[in-house]
PDB file of N, CA, C and O in Angstrom, chain B, residues numbered from 101:
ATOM      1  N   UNK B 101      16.109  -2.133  -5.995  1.00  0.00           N
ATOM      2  CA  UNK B 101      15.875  -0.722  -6.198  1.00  0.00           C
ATOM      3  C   UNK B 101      14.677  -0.568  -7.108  1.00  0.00           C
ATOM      4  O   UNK B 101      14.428  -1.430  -7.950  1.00  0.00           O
ATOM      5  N   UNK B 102      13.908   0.545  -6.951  1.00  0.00           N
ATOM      6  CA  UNK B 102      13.158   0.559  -7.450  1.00  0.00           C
ATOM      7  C   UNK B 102      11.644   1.832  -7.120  1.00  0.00           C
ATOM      8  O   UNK B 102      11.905   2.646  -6.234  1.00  0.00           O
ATOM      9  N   UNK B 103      10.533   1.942  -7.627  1.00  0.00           N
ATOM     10  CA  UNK B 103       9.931   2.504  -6.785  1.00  0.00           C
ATOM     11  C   UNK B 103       8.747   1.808  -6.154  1.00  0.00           C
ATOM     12  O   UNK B 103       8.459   0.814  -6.821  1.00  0.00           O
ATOM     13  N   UNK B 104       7.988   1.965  -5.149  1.00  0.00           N
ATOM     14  CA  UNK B 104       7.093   1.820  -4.629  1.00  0.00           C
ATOM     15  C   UNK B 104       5.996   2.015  -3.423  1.00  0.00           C
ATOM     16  O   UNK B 104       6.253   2.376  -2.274  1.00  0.00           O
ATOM     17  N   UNK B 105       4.940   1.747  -3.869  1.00  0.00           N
ATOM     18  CA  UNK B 105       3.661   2.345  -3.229  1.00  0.00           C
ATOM     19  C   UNK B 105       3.635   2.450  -1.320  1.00  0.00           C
ATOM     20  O   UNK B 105       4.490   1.730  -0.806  1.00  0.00           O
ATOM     21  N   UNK B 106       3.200   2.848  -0.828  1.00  0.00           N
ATOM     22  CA  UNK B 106       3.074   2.811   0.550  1.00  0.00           C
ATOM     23  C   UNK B 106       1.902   1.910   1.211  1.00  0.00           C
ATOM     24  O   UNK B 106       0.914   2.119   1.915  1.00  0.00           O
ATOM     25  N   UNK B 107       2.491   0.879   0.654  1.00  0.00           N
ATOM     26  CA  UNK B 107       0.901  -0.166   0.700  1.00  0.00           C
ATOM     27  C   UNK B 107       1.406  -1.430   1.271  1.00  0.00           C
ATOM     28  O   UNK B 107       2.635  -1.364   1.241  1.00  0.00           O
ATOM     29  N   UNK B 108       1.040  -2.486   1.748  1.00  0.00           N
ATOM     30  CA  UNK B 108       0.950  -3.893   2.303  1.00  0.00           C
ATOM     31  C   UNK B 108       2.283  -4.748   1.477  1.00  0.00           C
ATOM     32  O   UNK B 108       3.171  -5.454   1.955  1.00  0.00           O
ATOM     33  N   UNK B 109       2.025  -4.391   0.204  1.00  0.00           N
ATOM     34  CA  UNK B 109       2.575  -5.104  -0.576  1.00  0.00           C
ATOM     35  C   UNK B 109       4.065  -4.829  -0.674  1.00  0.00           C
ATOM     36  O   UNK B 109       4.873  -5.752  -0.778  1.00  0.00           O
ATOM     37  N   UNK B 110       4.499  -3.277  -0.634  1.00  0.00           N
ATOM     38  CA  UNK B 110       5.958  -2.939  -0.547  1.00  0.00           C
ATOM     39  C   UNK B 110       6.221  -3.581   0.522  1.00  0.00           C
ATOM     40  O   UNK B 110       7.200  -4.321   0.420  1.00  0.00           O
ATOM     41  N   UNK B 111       5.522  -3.567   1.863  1.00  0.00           N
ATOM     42  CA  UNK B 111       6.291  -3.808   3.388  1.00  0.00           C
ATOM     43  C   UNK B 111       6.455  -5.297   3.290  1.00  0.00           C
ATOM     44  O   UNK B 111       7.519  -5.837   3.594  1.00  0.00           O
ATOM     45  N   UNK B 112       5.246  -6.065   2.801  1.00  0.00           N
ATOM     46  CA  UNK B 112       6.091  -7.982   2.487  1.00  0.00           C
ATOM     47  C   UNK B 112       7.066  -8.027   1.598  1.00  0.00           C
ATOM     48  O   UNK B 112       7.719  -9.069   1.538  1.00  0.00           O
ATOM     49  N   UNK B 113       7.497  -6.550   0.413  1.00  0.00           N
ATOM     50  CA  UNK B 113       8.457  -7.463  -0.280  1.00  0.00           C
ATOM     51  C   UNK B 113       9.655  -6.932   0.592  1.00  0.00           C
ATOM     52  O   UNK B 113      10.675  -7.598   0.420  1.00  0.00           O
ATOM     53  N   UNK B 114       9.821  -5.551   1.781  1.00  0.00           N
ATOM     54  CA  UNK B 114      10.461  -5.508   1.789  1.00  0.00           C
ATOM     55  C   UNK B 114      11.240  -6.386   2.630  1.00  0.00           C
ATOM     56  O   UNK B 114      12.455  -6.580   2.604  1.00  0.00           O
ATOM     57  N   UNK B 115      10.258  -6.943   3.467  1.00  0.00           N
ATOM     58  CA  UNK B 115      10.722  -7.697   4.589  1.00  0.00           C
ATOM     59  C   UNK B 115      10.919  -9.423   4.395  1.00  0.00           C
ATOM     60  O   UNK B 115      11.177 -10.256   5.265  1.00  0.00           O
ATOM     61  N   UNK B 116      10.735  -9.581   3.187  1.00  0.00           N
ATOM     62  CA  UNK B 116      11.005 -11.042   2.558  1.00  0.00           C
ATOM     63  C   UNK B 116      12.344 -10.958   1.781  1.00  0.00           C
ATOM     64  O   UNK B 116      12.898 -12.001   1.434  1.00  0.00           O
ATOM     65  N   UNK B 117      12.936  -9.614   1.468  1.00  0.00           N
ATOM     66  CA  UNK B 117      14.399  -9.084   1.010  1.00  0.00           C
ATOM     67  C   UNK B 117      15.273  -9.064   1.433  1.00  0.00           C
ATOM     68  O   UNK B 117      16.337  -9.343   0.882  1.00  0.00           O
ATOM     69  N   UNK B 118      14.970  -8.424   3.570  1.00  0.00           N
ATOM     70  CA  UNK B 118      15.632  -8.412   4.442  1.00  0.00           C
ATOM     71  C   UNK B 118      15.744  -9.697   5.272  1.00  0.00           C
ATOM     72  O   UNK B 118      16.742  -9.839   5.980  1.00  0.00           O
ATOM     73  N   UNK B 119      14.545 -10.892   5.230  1.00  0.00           N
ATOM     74  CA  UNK B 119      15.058 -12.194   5.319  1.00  0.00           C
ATOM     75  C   UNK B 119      16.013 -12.609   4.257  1.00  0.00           C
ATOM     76  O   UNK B 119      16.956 -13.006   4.941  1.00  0.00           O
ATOM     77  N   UNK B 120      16.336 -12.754   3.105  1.00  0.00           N
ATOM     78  CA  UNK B 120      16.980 -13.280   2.345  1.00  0.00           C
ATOM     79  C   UNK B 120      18.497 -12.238   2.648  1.00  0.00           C
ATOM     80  O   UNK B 120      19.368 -12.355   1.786  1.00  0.00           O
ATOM     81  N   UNK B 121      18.681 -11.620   3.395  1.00  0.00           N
ATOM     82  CA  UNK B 121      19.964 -10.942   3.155  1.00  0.00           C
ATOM     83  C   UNK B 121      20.014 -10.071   2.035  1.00  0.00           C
ATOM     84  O   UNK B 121      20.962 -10.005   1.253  1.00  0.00           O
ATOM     85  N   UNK B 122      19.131  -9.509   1.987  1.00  0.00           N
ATOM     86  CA  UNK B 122      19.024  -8.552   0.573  1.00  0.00           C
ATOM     87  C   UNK B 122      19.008  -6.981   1.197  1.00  0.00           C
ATOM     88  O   UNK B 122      18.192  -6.903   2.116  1.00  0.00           O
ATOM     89  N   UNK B 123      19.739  -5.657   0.910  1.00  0.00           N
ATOM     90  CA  UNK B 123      19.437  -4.473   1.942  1.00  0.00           C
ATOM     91  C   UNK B 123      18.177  -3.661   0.315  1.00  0.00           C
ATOM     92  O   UNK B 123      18.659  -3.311  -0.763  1.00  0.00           O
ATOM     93  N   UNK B 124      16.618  -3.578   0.667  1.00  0.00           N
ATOM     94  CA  UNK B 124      16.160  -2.756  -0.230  1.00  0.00           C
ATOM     95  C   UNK B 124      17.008  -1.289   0.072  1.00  0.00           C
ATOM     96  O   UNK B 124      17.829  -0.900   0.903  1.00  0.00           O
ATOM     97  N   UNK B 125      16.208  -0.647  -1.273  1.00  0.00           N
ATOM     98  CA  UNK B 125      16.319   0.347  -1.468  1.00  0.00           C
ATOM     99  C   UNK B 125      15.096   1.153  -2.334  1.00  0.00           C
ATOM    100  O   UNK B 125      15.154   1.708  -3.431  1.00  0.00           O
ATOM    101  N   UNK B 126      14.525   1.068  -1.856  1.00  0.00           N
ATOM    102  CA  UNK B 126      13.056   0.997  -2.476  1.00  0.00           C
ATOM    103  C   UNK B 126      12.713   3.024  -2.309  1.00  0.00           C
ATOM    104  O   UNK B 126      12.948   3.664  -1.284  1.00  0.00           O
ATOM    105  N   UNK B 127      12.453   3.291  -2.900  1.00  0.00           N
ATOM    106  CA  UNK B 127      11.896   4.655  -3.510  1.00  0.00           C
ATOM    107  C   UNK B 127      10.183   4.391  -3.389  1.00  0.00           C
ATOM    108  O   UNK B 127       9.432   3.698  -4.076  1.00  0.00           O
ATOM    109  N   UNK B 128       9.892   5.408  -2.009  1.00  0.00           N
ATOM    110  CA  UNK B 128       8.488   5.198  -1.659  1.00  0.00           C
ATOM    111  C   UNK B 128       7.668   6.180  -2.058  1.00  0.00           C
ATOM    112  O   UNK B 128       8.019   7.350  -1.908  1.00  0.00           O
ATOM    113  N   UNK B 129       6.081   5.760  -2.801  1.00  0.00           N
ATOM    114  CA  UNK B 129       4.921   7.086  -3.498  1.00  0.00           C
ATOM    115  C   UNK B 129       3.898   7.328  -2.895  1.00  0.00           C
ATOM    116  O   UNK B 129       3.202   6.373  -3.243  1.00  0.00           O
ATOM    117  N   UNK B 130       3.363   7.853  -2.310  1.00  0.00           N
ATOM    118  CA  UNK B 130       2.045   7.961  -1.899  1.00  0.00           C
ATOM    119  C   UNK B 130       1.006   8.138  -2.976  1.00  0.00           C
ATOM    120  O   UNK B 130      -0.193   8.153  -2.699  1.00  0.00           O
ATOM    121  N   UNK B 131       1.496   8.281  -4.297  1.00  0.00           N
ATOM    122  CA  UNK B 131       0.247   8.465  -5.710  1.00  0.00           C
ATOM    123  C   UNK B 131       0.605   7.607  -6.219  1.00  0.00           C
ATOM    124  O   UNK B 131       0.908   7.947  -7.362  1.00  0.00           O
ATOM    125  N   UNK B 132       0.761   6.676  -6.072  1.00  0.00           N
ATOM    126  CA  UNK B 132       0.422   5.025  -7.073  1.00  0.00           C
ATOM    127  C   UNK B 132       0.157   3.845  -5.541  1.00  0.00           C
ATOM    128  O   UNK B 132      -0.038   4.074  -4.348  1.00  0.00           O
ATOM    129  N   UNK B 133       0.274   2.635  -6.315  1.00  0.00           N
ATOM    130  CA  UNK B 133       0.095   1.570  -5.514  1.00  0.00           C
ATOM    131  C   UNK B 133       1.633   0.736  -5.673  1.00  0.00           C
ATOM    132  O   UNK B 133       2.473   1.346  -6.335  1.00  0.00           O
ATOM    133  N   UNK B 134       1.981  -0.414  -5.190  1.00  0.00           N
ATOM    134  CA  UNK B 134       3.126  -0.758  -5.521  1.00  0.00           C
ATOM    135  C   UNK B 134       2.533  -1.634  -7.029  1.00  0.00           C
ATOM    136  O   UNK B 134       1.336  -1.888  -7.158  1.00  0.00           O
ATOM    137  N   UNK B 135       3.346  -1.939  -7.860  1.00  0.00           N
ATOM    138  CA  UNK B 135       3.353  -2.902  -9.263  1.00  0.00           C
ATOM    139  C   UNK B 135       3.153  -4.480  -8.849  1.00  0.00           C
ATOM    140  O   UNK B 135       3.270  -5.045  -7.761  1.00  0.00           O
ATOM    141  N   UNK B 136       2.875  -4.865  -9.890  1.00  0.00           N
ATOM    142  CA  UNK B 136       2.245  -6.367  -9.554  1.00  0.00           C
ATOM    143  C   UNK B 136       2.142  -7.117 -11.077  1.00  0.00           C
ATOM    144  O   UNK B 136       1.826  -6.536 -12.115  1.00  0.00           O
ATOM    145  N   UNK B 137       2.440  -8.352 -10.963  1.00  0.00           N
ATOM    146  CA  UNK B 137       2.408  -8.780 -12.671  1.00  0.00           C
ATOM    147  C   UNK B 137       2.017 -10.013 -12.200  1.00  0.00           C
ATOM    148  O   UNK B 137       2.440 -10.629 -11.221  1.00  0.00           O
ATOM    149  N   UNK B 138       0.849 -10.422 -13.296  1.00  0.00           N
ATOM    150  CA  UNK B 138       0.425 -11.992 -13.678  1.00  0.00           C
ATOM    151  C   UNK B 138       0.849 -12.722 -14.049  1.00  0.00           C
ATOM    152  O   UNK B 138       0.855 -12.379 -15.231  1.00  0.00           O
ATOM    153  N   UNK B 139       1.501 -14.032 -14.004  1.00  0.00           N
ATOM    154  CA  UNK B 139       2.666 -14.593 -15.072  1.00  0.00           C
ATOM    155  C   UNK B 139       1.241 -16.085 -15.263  1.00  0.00           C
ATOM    156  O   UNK B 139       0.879 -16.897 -14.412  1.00  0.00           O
ATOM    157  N   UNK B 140       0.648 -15.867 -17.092  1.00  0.00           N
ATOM    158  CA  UNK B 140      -0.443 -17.047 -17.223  1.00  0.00           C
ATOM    159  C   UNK B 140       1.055 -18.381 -17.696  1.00  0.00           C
ATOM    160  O   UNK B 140       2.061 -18.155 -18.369  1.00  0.00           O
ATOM    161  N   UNK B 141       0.736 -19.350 -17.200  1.00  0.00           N
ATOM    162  CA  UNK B 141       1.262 -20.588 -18.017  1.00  0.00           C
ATOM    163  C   UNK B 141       0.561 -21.330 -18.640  1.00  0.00           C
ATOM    164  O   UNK B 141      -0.631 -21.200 -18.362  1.00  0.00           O
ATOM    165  N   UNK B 142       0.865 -22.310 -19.621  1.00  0.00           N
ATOM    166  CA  UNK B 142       0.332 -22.961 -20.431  1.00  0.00           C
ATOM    167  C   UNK B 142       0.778 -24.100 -20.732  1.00  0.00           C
ATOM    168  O   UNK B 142       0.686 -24.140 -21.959  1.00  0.00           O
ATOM    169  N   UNK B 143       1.301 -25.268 -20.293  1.00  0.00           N
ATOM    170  CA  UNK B 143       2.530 -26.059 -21.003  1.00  0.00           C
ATOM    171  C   UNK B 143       3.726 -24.766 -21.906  1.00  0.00           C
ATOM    172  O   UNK B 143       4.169 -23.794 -21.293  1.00  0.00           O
ATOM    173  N   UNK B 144       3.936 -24.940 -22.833  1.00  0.00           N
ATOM    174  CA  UNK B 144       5.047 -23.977 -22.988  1.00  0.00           C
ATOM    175  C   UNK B 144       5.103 -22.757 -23.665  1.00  0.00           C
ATOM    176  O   UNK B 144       5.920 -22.103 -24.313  1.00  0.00           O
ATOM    177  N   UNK B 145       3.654 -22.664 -23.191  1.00  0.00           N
ATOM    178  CA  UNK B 145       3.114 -20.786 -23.551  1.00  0.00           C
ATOM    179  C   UNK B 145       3.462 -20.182 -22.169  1.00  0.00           C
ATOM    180  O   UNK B 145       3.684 -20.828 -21.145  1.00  0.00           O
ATOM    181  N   UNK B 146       3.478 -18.418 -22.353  1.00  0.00           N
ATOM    182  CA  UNK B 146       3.718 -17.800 -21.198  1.00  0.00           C
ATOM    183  C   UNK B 146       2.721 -16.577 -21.411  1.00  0.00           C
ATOM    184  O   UNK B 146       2.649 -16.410 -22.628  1.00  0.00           O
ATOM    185  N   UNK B 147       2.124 -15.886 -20.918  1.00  0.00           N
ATOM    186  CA  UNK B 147       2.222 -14.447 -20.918  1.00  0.00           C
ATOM    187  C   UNK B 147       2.341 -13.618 -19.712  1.00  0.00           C
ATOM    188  O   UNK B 147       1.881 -14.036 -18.649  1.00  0.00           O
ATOM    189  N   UNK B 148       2.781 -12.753 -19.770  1.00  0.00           N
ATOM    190  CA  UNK B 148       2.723 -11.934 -18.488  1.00  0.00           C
ATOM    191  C   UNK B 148       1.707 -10.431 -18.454  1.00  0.00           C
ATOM    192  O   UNK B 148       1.628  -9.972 -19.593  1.00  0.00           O
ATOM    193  N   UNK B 149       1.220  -9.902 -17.800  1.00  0.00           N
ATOM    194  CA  UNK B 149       0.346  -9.463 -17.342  1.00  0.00           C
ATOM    195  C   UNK B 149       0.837  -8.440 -16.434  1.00  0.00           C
ATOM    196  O   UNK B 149       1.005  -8.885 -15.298  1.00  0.00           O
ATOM    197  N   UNK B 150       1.219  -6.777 -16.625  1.00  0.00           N
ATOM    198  CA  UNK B 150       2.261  -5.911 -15.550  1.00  0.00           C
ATOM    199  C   UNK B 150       0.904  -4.933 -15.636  1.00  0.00           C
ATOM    200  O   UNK B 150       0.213  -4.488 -16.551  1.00  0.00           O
ATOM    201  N   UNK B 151       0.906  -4.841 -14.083  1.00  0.00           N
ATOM    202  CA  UNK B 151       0.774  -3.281 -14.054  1.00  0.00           C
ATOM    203  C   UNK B 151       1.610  -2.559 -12.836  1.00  0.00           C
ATOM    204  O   UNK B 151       1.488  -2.688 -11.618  1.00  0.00           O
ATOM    205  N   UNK B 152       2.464  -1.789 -13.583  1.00  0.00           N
ATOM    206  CA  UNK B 152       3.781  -1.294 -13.144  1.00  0.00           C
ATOM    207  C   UNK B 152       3.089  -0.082 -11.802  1.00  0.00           C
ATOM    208  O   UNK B 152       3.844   0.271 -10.897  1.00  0.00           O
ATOM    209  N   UNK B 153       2.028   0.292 -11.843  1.00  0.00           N
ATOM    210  CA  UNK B 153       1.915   0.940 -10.865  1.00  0.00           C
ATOM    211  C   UNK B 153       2.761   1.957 -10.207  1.00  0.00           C
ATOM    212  O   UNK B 153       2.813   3.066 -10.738  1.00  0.00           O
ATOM    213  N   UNK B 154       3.574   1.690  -8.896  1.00  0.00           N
ATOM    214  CA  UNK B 154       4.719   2.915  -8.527  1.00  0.00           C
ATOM    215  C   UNK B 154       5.840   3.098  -9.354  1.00  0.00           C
ATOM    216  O   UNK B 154       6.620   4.050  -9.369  1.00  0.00           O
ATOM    217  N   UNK B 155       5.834   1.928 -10.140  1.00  0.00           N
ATOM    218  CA  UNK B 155       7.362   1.622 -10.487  1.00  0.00           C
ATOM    219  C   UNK B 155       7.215   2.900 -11.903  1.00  0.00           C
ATOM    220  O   UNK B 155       8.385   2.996 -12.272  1.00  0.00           O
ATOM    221  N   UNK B 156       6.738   3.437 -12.406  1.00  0.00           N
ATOM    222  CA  UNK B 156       6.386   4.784 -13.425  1.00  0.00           C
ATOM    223  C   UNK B 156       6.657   5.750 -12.307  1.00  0.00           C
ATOM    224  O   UNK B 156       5.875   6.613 -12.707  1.00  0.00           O
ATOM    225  N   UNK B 157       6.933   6.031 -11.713  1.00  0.00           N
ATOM    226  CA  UNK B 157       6.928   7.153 -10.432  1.00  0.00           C
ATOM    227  C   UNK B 157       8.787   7.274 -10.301  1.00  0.00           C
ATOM    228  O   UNK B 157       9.206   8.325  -9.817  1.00  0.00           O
ATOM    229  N   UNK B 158       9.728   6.310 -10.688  1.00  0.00           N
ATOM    230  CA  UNK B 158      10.722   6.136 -10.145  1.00  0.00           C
ATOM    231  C   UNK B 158      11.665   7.153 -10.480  1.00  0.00           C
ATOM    232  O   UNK B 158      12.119   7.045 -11.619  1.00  0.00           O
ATOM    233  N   UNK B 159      12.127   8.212  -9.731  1.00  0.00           N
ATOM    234  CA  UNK B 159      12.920   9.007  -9.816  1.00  0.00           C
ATOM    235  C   UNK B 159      14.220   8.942 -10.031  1.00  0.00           C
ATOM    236  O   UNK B 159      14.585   8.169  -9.146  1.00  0.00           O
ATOM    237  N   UNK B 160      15.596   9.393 -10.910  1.00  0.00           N
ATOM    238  CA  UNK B 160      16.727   9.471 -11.338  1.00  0.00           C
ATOM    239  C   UNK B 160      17.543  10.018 -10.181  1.00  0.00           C
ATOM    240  O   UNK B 160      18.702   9.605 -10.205  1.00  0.00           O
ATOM    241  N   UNK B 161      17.301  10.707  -9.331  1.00  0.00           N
ATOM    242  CA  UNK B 161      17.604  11.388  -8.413  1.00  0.00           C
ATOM    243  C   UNK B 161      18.195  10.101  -7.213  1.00  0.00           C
ATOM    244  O   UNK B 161      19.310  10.027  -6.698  1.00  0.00           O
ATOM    245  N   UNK B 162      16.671   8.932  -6.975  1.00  0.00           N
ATOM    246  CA  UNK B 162      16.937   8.058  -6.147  1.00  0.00           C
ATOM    247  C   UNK B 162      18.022   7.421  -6.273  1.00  0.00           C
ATOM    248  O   UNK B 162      18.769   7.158  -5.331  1.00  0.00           O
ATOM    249  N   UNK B 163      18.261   7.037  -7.723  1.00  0.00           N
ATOM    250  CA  UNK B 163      19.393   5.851  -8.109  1.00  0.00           C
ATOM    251  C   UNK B 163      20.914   6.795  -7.756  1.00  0.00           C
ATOM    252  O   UNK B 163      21.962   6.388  -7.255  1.00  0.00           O
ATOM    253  N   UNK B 164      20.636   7.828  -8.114  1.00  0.00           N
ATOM    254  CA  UNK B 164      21.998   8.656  -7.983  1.00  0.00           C
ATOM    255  C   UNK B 164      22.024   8.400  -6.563  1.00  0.00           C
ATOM    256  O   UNK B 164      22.857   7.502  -6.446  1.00  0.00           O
ATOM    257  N   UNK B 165      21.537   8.712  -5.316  1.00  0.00           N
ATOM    258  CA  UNK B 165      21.511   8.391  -4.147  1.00  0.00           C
ATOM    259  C   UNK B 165      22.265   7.575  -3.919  1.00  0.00           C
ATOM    260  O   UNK B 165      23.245   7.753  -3.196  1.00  0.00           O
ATOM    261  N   UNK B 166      21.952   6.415  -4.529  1.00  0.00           N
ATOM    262  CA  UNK B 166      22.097   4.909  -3.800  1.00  0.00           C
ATOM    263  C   UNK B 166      22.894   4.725  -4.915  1.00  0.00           C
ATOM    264  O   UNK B 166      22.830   3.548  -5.271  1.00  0.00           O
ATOM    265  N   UNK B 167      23.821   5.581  -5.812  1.00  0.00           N
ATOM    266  CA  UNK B 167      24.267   5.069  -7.002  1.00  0.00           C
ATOM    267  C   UNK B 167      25.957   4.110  -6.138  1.00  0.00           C
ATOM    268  O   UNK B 167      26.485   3.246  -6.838  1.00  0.00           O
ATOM    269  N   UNK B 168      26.401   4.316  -5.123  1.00  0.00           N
ATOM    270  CA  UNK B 168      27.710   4.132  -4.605  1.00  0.00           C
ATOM    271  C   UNK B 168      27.592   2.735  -4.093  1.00  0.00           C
ATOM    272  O   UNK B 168      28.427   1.854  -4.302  1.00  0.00           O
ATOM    273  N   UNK B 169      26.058   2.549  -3.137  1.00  0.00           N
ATOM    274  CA  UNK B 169      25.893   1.306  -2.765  1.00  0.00           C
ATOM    275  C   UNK B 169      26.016   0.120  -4.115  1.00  0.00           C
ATOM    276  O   UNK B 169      26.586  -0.970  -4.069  1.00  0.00           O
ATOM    277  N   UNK B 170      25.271   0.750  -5.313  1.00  0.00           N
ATOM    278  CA  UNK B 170      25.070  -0.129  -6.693  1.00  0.00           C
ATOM    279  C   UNK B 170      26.251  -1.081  -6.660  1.00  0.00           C
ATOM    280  O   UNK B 170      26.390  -2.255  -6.318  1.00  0.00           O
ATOM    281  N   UNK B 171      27.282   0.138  -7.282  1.00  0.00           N
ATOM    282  CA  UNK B 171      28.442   0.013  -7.306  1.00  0.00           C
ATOM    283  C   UNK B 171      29.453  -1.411  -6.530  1.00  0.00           C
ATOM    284  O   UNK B 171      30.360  -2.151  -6.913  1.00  0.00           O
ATOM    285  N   UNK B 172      28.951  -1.291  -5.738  1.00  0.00           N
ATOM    286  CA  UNK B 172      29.804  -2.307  -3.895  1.00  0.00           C
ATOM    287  C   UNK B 172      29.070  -3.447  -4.137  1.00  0.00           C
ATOM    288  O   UNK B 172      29.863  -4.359  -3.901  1.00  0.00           O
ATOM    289  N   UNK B 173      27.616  -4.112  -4.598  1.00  0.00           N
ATOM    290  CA  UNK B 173      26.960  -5.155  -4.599  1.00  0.00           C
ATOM    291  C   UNK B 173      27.825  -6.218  -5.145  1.00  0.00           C
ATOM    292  O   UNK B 173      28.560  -5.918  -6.086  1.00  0.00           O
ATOM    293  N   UNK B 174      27.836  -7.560  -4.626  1.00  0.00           N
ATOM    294  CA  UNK B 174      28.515  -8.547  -5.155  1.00  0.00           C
ATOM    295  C   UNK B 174      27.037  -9.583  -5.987  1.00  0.00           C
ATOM    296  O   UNK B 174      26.170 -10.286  -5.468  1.00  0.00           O
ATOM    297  N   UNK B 175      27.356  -9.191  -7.608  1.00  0.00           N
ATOM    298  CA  UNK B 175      26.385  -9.950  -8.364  1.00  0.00           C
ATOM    299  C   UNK B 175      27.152 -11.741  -8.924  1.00  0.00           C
ATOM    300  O   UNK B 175      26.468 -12.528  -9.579  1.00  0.00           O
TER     301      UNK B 175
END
C-alpha cells in the first residue's frame, strides 16, 4: 500500500508484486513521479538516499478503503 506515480516504475513494481503473490494496492498520482531511494554501501557504512516522490501524495481516505483487506493479510 501506498502511493504512486503513473509512470514505468509503479507498473514493474506492480507486476513483480503480482508475480510474488502479493495483491498491490497502490494509490495512483498523476502530480508526482513514483519514489525511489539510493541505498550507498561501504563495508559497514550505509546511507540511504529517498526521494519519496508520490509517496507525499498518499491519501487517508485510500487506507480506509483497503482498511478491511489490511486487516485479513497473513504477516
Amino acid at each position: 500500500m501506498g502511493c504512486v506515480g503513473n509512470d514505468d516504475i509503479s507498473k514493474k513494481l506492480e507486476e513483480l508484486l503480482i508475480k510474488s503473490y502479493v495483491k498491490p494496492m497502490y494509490q495512483y498520482t498523476n502530480d508526482s513521479h513514483t519514489g525511489e531511494c539510493l541505498a550507498l554501501i561501504n563495508e559497514h557504512d550505509r546511507s540511504l538516499i529517498a526521494d519519496l516522490g508520490a509517496c507525499s501524495h498518499f491519501k487517508l481516505d485510500h487506507y480506509k478503503q483497503h482498511e478491511n483487506n489490511l486487516n485479513d493479510c497473513n504477516i
